[in-house]
ZAMARGU-4260 file (C-alpha; in steps of 0.2 Angstrom, whole numbers, plus 5000, padded with zeros to 4 digits):
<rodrens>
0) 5000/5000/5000 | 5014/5011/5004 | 5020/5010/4987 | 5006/5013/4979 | 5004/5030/4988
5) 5024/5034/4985 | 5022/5029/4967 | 5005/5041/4965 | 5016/5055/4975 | 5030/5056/4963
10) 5018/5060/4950 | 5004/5070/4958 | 5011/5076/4975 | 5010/5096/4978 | 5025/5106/4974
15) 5027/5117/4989 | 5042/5130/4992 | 5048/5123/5009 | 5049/5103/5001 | 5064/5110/4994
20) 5075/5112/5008 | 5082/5106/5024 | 5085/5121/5034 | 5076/5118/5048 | 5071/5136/5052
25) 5063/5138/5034 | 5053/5122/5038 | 5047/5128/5057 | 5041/5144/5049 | 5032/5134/5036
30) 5022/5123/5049 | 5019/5138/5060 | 5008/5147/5047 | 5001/5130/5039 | 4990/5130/5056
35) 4973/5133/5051 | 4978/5144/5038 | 4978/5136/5019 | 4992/5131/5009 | 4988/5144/4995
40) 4989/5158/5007 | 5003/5154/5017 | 5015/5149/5000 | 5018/5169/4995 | 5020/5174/5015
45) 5033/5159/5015 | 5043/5170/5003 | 5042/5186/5011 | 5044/5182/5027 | 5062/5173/5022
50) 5067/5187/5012 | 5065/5198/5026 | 5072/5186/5040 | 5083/5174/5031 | 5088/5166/5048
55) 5084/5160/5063 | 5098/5174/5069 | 5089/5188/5061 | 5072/5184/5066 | 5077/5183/5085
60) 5084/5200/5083 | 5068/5208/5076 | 5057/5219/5088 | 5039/5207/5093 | 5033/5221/5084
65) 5037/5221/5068 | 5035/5202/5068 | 5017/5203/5075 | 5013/5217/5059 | 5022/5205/5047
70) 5010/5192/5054 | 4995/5200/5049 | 4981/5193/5037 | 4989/5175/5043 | 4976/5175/5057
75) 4981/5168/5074 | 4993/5181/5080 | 4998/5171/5095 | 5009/5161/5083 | 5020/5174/5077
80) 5024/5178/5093 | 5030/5162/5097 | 5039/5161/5083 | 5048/5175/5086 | 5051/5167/5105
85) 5057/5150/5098 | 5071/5160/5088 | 5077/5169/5102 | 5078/5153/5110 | 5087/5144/5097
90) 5098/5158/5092 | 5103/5159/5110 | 5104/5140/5113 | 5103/5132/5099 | 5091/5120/5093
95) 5086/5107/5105 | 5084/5088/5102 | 5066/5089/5106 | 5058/5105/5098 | 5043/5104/5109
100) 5054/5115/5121 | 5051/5130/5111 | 5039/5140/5115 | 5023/5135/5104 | 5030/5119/5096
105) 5018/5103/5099 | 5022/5086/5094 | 5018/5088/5077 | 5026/5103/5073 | 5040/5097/5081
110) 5042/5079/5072 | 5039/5086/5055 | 5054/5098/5058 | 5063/5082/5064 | 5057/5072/5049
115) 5058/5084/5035 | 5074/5095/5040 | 5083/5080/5049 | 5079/5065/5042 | 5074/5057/5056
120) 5062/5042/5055 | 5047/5047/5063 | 5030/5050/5055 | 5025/5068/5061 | 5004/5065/5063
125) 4993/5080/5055 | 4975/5077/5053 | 4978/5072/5035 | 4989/5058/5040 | 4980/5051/5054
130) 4963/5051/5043 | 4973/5041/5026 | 4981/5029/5042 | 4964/5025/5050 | 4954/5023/5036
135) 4966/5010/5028 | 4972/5003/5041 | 4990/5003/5037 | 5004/5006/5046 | 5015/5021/5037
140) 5035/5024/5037 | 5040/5043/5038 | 5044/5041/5023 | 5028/5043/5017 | 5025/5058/5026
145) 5023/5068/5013 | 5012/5058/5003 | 5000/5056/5016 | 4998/5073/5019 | 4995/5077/5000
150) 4983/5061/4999 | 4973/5068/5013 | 4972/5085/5007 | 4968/5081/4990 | 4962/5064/4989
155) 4956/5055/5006 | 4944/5072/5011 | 4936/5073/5028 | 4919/5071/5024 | 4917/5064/5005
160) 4933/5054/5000 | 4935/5054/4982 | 4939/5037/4983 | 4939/5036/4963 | 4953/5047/4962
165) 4963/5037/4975 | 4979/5027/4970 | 4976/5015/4986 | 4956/5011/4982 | 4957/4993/4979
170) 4966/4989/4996 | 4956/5001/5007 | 4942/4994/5019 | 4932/5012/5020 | 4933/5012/5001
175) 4917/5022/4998 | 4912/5027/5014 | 4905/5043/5019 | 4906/5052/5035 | 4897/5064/5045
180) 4901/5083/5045 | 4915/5090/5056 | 4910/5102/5070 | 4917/5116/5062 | 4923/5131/5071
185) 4911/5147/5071 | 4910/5161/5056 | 4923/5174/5056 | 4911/5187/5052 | 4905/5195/5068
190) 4914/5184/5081 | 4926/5189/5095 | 4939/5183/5084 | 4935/5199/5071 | 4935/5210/5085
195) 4951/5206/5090 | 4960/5206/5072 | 4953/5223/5070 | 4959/5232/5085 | 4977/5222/5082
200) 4977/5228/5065 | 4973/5246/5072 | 4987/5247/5086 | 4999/5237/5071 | 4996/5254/5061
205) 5000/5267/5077 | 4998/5267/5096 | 4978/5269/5100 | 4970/5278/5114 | 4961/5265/5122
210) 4947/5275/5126 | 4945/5273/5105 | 4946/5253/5106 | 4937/5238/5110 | 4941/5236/5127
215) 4938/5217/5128 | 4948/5213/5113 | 4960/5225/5120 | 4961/5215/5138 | 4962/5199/5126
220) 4976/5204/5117 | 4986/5210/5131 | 4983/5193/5141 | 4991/5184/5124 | 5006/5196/5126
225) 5001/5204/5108 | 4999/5222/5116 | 5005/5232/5130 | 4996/5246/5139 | 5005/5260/5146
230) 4990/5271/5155 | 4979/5277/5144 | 4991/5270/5128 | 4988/5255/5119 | 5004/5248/5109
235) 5009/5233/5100 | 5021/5224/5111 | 5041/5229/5112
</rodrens>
């Protein structure tokens, strides 16, 4: 089965920027903005974000300010300031055998570093690769990490698999299976989440009054370290 899917891959697999290199910086910064945001999106961000901080050296030594206004339109602000800790980290330390000890790194994020900039052999486990591992029942290698991710992002779909498109149809036991809806989180339009991208986005441009802002997405924001207040001043954090 495994070959089946590596054989598909090398013809139909995605070609993405960050599959090109081993730098293990270039990848974290890749599977930072791949979470929740799509692939289309983050690809062109990829590019300017590594123009602008080549390094993990350079990155560490930018203001949390300037990263938090580069971050914007990524959603999910929180991850470009852990990002930026994670840098400061490894340019003062170096990178550590176990990347979960940065600051915002879970296991995933961590074994696809390890897997796709060190070669190690561990399967890193994204939604896409535990749905294409349960629903054929097979046991993948890391090598197939890829593939797997590509399958179920393209192929092996959430909800309506598009098993007639899929190069491991005959040996799969869910082979036309439907499934129910995933809970999906709520709309954008008119939730806290808005509220809160709006006011960054307004301290981003200049320091605010807050007497001008939405205090609760201002109180939100300053609990996730994104802004500071300094008396009646609200600013994006040093």
């Amino acid at each position: 089965m495994e070959r089946l899917l590596l054989d598909w891959f090398a013809e139909q697999g995605r070609e993405l920027p960050w599959r090109s290199t081993r730098d293990p910086y270039a990848i974290l910064v890749s599977e930072v903005m791949l979470q929740q945001t799509q692939v289309d999106r983050v690809v062109p961000r990829w590019y300017a974000w590594l123009e602008r901080w080549p390094t993990v050296e350079a990155l560490a030594a930018a203001s949390a300010a300037d990263v938090i206004r580069a971050w914007q339109g990524l959603g999910y602000n929180r991850r470009a300031l852990n990002l930026h800790r994670a840098a400061q980290q490894v340019a003062a330390h170096g990178w550590p055998d176990d990347l979960t000890d940065l600051p915002g790194v879970g296991r995933y994020t961590a074994d696809a570093v390890a897997c796709f900039a060190r070669g190690r052999d561990v399967l890193p486990v994204d939604g896409n690769v535990r749905r294409v591992s349960e629903r054929t029942g097979h046991t993948f290698r890391a090598a197939a990490a890829q593939a797997l991710m590509d399958l179920g992002a393209t192929v092996c779909l959430a909800r309506i698999p598009r098993c007639d498109a899929c190069p491991l149809a005959e040996e799969c036991p869910s082979r036309g299976r439907r499934y129910e809806p995933l809970r999906k989180q709520g709309p954008f339009e008119g939730s806290f989440r808005q509220r809160r991208a709006a006011t960054l986005r307004l301290v981003a441009g200049a320091a605010r009054e807050a007497a001008d802002l939405d205090a609760e997405a201002v109180a939100s924001l300053a609990r996730d370290g994104l802004v500071r207040v300094d008396g009646p001043t609200v600013s994006l954090t040093a």
